[in-house]
VEXLOFI-13395 format. One record per residue (C-alpha): residue number from 0; residue in one letter; z, y, x. Coordinates in steps of 0.2 Angstrom, whole numbers, plus 5000, padded with zeros to 4 digits. Layout:
BEGIN
PT    k  r    zz    yy    xx
PT  NUM  a     Z     Y     X
...
REM end
This chain:
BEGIN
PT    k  r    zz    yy    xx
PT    0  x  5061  4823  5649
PT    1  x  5060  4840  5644
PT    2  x  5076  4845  5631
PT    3  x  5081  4863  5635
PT    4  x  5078  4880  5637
PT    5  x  5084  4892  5649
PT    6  x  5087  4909  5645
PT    7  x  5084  4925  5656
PT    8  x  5091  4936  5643
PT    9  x  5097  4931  5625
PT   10  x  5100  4946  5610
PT   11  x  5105  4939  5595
PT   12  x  5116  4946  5579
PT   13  x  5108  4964  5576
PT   14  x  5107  4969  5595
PT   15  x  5098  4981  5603
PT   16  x  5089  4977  5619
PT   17  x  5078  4991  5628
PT   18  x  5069  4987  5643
PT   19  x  5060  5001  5653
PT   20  x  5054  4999  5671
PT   21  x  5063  4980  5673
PT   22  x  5056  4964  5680
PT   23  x  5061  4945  5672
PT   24  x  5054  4933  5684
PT   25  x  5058  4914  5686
PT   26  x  5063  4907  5702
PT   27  x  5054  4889  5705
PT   28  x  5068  4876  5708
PT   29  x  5060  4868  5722
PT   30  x  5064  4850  5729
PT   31  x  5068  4846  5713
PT   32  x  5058  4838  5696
PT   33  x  5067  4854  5688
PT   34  x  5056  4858  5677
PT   35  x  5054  4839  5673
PT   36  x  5073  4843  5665
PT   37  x  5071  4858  5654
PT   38  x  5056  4867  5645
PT   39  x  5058  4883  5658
PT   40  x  5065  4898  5657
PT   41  x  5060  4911  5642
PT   42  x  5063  4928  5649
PT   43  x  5070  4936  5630
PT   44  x  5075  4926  5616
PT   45  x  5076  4937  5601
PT   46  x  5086  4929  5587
PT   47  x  5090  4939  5572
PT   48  x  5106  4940  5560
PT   49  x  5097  4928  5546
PT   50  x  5089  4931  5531
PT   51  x  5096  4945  5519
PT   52  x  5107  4953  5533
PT   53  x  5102  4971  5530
PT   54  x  5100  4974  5548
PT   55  x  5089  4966  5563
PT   56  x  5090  4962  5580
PT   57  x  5079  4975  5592
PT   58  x  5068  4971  5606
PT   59  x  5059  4987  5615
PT   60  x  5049  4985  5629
PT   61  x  5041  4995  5643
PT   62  x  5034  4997  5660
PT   63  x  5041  4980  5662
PT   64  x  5037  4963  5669
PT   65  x  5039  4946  5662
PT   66  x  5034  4934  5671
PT   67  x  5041  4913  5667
PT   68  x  5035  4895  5663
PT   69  x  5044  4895  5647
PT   70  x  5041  4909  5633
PT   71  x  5043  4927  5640
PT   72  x  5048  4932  5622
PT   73  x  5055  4919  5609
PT   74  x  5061  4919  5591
PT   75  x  5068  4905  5581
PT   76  x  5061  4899  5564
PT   77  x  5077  4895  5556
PT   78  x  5082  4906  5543
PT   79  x  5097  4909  5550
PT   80  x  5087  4920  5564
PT   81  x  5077  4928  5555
PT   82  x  5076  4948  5555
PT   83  x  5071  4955  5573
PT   84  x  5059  4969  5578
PT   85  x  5050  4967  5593
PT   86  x  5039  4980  5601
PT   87  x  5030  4978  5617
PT   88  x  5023  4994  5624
PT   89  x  5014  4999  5641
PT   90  x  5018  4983  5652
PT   91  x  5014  4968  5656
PT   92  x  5022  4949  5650
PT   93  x  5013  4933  5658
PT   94  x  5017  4916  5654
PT   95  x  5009  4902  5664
PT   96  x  5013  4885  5653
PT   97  x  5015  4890  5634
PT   98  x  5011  4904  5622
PT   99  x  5018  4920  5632
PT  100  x  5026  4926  5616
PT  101  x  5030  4915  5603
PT  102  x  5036  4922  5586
PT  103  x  5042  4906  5574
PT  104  x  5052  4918  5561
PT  105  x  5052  4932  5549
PT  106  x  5054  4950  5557
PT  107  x  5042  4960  5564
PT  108  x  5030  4959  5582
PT  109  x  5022  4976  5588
PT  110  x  5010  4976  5601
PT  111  x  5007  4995  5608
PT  112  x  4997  4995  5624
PT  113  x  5006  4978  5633
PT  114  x  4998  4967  5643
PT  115  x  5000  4949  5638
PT  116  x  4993  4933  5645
PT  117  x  4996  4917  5644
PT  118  x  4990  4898  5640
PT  119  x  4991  4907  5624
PT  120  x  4993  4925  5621
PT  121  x  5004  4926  5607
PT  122  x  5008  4912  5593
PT  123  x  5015  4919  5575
PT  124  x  5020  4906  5563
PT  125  x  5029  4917  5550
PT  126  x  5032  4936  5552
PT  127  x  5021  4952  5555
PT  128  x  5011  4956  5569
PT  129  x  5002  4974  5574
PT  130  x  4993  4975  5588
PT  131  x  4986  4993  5592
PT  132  x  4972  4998  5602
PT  133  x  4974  4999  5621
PT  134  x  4983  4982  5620
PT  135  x  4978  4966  5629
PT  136  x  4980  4946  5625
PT  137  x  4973  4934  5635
PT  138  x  4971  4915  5635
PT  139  x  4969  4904  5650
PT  140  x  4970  4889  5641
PT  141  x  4957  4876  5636
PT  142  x  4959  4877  5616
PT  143  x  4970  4860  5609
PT  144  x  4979  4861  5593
PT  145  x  4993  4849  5586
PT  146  x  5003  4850  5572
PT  147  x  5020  4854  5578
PT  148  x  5038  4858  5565
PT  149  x  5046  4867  5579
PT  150  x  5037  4874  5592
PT  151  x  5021  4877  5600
PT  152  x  5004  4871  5591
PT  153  x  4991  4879  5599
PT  154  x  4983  4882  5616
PT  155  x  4969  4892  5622
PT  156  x  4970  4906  5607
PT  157  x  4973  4925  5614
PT  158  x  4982  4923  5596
PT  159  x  4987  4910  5586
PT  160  x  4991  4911  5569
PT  161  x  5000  4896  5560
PT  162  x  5011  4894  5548
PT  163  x  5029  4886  5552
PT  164  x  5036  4874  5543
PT  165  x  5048  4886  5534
PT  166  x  5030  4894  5522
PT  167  x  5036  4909  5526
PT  168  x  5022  4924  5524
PT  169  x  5012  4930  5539
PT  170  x  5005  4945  5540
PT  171  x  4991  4950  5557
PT  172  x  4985  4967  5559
PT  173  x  4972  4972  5575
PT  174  x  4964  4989  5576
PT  175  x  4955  4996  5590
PT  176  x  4948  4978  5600
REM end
């Protein structure tokens, strides 16, 4: 059964991570029911210093490839990983199974000119999101929806937006598509 992630890259605790130019891929475990095991590998996990922390933990992006099974970018939704900002500029993160970026918490989600694709583009269950024009989310999903308290509810939406369990506020802004 499916019980873990795998993480490419994990920033937690008020870190800064900048990525410009890279490339995140997942390597198929072949011979093996590995992915049977775990729920894939999620190329960033973003967790923030909690709630009330006065600083967050920083995600940038560009000119990059992320490219996995599991989430390409990942939050939490406890409150003790809330606070991270997350911008994804000119590049491109692709996921093939889940939402390709899934953003469960409190902080804030930029899209500026990235190219995001996956069963679902982007899910936010709490949180800001600000995508600006020249910016691209696809679905290639066929649209389901189940209730879910910690993960993924929705497949087949470009951009999902459902509120977590935690009721915290969501805010969506798109301009320009």
């Amino acid at each position: 059964s499916t019980n873990s992630y795998n993480y490419a890259l994990f920033i937690s605790g008020g870190s800064t991570l900048k990525l410009d130019g890279s490339s995140i891929s997942e390597v198929d475990q072949t011979g093996e029911s590995w992915f049977d095991r775990t729920w894939g590998v999620t190329g960033v996990a973003v967790i923030g210093p909690g709630q009330n922390a006065g600083y967050v933990t920083t995600l940038a992006v560009t000119d990059t490839t992320i490219e996995t099974r599991g989430f390409a970018i990942a939050g939490n939704g406890n409150e003790t990983s809330y606070g991270t900002s997350i911008t994804l500029g000119q590049g491109t993160v692709i996921n093939t199974v889940y939402a390709a970026v899934y953003h469960p918490h409190e902080g804030e989600l930029i899209v500026d000119g990235a190219s995001i694709t996956g069963r679902t583009g982007i899910e936010i269950r709490a949180g800001s999101l600000e995508i600006r024009e020249g910016s691209s989310v696809t679905s290639t999903g066929h649209f389901t929806s189940t209730p879910n308290g910690s993960g993924v509810t929705t497949i087949g939406a470009a951009v999902a937006v459902v509120q977590h369990t935690t009721k915290q506020p969501i805010d969506v802004t798109i301009t320009g598509g």
